[in-house]
C-alpha positions in Angstrom: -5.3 6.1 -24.7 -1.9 5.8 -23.1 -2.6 5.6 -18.9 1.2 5.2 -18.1 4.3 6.0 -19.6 7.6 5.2 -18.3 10.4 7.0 -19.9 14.2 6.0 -19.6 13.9 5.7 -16.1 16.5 4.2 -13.9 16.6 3.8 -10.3 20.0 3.7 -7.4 20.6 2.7 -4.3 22.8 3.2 -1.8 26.2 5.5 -2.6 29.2 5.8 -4.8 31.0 2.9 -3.3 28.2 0.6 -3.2 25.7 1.3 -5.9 23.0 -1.0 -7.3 21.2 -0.1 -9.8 17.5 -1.7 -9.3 16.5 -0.5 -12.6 18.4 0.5 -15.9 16.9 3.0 -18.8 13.7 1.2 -18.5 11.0 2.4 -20.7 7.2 1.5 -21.8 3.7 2.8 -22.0 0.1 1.1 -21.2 -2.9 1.5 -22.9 -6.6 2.3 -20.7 -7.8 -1.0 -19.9 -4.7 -3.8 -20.3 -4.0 -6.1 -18.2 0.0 -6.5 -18.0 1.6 -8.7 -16.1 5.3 -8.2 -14.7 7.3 -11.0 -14.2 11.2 -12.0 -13.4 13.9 -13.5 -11.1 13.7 -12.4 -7.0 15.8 -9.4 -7.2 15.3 -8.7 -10.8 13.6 -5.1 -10.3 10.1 -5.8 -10.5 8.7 -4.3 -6.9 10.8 -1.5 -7.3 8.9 -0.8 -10.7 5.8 -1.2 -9.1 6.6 0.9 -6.2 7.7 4.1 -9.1 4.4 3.2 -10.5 2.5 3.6 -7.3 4.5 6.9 -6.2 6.3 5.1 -3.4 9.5 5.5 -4.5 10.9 8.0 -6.6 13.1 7.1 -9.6 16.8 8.3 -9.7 16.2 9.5 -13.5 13.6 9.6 -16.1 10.1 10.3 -16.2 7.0 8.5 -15.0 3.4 10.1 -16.0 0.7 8.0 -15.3 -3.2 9.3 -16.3 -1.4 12.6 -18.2 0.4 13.5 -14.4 3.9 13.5 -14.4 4.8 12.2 -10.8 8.4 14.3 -10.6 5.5 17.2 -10.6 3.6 16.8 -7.8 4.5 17.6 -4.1 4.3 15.4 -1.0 0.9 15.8 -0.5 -0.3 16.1 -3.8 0.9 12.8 -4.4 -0.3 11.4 -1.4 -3.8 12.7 -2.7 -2.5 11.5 -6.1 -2.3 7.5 -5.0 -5.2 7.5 -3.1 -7.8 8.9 -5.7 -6.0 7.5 -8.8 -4.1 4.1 -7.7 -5.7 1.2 -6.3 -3.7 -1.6 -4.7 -3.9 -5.5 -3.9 -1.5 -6.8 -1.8 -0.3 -10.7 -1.8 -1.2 -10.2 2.7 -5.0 -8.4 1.3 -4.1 -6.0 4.2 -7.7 -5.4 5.2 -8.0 -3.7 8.7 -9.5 -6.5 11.1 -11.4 -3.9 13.3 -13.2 -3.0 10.1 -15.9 -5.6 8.2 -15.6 -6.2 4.5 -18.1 -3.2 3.5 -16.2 -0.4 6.1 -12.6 -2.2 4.4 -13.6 -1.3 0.8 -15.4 1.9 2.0 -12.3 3.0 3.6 -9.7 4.8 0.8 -13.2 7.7 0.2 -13.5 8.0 4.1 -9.7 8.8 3.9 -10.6 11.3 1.4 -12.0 14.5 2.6 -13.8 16.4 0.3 -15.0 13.1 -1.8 -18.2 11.0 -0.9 -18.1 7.5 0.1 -20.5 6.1 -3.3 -22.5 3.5 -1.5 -24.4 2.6 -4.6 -21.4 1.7 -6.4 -19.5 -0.3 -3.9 -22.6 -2.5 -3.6 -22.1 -2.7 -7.4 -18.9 -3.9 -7.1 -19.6 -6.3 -4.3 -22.3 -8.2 -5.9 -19.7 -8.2 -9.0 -17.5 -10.0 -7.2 -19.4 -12.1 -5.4 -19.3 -10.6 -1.7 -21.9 -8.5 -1.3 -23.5 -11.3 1.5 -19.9 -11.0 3.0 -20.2 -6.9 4.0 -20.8 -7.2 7.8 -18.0 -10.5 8.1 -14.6 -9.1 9.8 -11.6 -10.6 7.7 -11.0 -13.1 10.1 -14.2 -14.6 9.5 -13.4 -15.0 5.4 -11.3 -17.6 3.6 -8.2 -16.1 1.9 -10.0 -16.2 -1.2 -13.1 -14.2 0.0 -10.3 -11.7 1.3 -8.7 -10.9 -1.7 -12.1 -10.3 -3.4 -12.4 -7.3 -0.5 -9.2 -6.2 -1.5 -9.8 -6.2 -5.3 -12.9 -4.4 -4.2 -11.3 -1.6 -2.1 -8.3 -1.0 -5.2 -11.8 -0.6 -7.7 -14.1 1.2 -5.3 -12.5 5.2 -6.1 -12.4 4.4 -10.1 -8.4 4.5 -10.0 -6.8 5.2 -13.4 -4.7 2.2 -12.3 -4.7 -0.9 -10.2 -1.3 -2.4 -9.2 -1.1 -6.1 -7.7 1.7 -7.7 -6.0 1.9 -10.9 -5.9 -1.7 -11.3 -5.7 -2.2 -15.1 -5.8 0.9 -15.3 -3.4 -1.2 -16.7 -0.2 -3.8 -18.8 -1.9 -4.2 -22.2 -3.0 -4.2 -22.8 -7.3 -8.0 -22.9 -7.0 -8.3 -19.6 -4.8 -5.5 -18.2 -7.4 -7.7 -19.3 -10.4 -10.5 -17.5 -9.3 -8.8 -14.1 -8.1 -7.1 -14.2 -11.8 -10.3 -14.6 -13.0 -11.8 -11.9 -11.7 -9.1 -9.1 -12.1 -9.6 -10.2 -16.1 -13.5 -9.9 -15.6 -12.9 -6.6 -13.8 -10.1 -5.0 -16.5 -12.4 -6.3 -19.3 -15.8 -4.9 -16.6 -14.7 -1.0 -15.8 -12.1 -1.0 -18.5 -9.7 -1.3 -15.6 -6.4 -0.6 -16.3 -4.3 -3.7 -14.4 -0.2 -4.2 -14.2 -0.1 -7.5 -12.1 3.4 -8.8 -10.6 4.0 -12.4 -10.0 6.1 -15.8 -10.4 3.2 -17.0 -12.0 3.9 -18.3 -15.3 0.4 -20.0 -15.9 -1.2 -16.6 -14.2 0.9 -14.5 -16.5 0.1 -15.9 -20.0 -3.8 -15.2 -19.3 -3.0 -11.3 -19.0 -2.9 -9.0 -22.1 1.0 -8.5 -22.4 3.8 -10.2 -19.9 6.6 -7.6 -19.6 10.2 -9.6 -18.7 12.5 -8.1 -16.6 15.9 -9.0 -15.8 19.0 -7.2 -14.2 16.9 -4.3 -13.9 16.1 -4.0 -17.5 13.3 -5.0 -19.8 14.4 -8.0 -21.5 11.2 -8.3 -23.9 7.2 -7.7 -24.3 5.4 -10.8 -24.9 
């Protein structure tokens, strides 16, 4: 089952006189459950793709549905509800709340949502998944980078999202630290049938992921 498709979509900034064009006529789908990674030059267009994909942005032209919801459809706050239910994110920074221990950080995105239970059953599941489950009452500042960007990974899984976006994910940690966070968004895609679309300068990252998408100029360049 197709969970995103991107269809000739193109995206401009700033006026007549001093366009750029981020991204040109880009189009391709994903299938529920691969794990794609997004690579290119600095400047090449990949964040802004990942910020279409995650409703931050909103592309000049074309269409972007993503779990059957076309994304030019839905209003501010439908989107808004859209993201937090449907899209998780990892962030190269983990951008955990320090006021808030590892359990309250992945808890947090079904506090946020009114009308929706906080599943306490499965975020343990998750925890012990990944290995931090002994970790719930540490503050971030009392975890390793590594042990960080398991609670982030946690958080992005913990409201079943019909997609997972990283940036950069590996960005802050050491090879052996980035090892082990690649491992472990493969166990998790392959786990919950997670649908994953990773960015990174990566090269030895990207070739364990199910597809490497190129993009250059704003364009895709080739599938690999």
């Amino acid at each position: 089952m197709k969970i995103i498709e991107m269809k000739n979509v193109s995206k401009l900034y700033g006026d007549k006189g001093n366009t750029v064009r981020a991204l040109d006529n880009v189009s391709f789908s994903v299938e529920q459950g691969e794990f794609i990674a997004i690579v290119g030059a600095s400047g090449s267009g990949k964040s802004t793709l990942l910020n279409l994909l995650g409703g931050l942005d909103t592309p000049t032209s074309g269409r972007i549905s993503i779990d059957n919801n076309n994304l030019a459809e839905l209003n501010r706050n439908q989107l808004t509800v859209f993201r937090r239910r449907s899209i998780g994110f990892v962030f190269q920074n983990y951008s955990l709340l320090p006021i808030l221990n590892a359990y309250d950080n992945i808890a947090l995105p079904g506090v946020l949502d009114k009308g929706r239970h906080t599943n306490k059953k499965k975020i343990k599941g998750i925890m012990q998944d990944l290995g931090v489950w002994e970790k719930r009452d540490k503050y971030p500042n009392e975890l390793s980078g590594g042990q960080q960007q398991r609670i982030a990974i946690a958080r992005a899984l913990s409201t079943t999202p019909a997609l997972i976006l990283a940036d950069e994910p590996t960005g802050n940690l050491d090879s052996k630290n980035s090892m082990e966070v690649m491992l472990l968004l493969k166990h998790c895609s392959k786990l919950y049938n997670q649908t994953i679309i990773m960015v990174t300068h990566n090269e030895e990252l990207a070739q364990m992921c199910d597809k490497i998408i190129c993009i250059e100029d704003g364009k895709i360049k080739g599938e690999v």
